[in-house]
C-alpha positions, -999 to 999 in steps of 0.1 A, spaced: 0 0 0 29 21 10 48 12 -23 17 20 -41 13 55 -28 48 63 -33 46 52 -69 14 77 -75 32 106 -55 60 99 -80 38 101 -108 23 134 -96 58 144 -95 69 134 -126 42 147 -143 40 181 -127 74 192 -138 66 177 -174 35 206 -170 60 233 -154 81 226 -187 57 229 -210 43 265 -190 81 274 -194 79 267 -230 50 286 -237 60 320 -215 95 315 -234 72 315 -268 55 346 -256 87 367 -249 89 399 -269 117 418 -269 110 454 -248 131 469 -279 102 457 -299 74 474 -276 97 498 -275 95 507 -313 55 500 -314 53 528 -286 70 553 -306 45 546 -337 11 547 -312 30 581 -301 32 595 -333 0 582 -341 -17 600 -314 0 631 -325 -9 627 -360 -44 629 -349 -40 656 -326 -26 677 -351 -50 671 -377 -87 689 -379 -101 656 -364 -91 663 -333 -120 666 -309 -110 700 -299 -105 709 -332 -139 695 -342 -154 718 -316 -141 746 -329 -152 740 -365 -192 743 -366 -218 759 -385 -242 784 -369 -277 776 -363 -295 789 -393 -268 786 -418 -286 761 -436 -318 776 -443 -347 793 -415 -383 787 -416 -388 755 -429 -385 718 -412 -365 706 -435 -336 732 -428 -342 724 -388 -337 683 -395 -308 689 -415 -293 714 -386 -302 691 -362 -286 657 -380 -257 679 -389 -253 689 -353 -256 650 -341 -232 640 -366 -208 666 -355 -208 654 -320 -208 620 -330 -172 627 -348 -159 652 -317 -165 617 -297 -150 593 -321 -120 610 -322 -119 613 -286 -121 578 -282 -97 574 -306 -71 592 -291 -82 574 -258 -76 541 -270 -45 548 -287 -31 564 -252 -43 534 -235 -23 514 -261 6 532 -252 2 531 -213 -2 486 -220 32 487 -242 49 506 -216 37 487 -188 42 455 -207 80 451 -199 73 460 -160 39 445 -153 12 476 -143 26 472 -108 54 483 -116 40 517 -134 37 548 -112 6 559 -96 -1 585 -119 -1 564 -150 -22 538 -137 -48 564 -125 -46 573 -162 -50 541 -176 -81 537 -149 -94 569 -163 -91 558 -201 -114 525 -192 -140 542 -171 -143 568 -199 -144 541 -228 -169 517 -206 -193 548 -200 -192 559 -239 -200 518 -251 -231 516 -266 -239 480 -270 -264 488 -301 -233 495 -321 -215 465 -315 -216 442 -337 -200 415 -317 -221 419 -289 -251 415 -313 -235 376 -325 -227 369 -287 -263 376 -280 -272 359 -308 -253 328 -303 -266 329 -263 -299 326 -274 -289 301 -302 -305 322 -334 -291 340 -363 -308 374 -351 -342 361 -352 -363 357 -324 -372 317 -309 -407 328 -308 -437 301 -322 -450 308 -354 -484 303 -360 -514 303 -337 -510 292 -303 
């Protein structure tokens, strides 16, 4: 019984360091090179000011409106058109808000990447907080399409509903 136990213990042993090889295998697969992360910072960075200096930049986009009336006065047509214009408008000043969020954010995981985001300073990961809050408060699930397939996958259709047909 004793001899038994011993043999199974050895097993576990045995096969536990055959797993913690394979783990070390796979982590050594995953190593990048901080040079590497290094480079792709430097692109998101000039990226980010790319857009920042271009007329999409949400600041910029604010700046850059037409006045109320400017399309015509008196007539509903005119008002819808102002009032889709404006939507639009905002809906670009928001986009590219959220674009040069994400990139940042992009930036802040590369950097943090060769440290862990323990090893970032307070400041940065208060940042990095910020940038999530703001993109989890701006999602709007409508728009996702992958969030429309998960749904539709949950409830096991193809966007149609699993309602009967017919009379019931």
């Amino acid at each position: 019984m004793a001899e038994e136990q011993a043999s199974g213990l050895a097993g576990l042993v045995g096969s536990s360091a055959g797993l913690s090889a394979a783990i070390m295998a796979q982590a050594k697969a995953l190593e990048v090179d901080f040079e590497t992360f290094k480079g792709y910072k430097k692109v998101v960075d000039d990226l980010l000011k790319k857009l920042g200096d271009s007329p999409a930049d949400d600041k910029k986009l604010a700046h850059v409106s037409l006045p109320e009336g400017t399309l015509g006065k008196g007539f509903a047509e005119a008002d819808a058109l102002f009032k889709t214009y404006s939507t639009v408008h905002e809906q670009l000043q928001n986009l590219s808000k959220g674009l040069a969020g994400q990139i940042e954010a992009l930036g802040i995981a590369i950097l943090t990447s060769g440290k862990g985001f323990a090893g970032v300073d307070e400041e940065t990961q208060a940042r990095m907080r910020s940038i999530v809050r703001q993109a989890e408060k701006d999602y709007v699930p409508e728009r996702d399409p992958m969030a429309k397939q998960k749904k539709d996958a949950e409830h096991g259709s193809t966007g149609e509903t699993n309602k009967p047909k017919g009379k019931i």
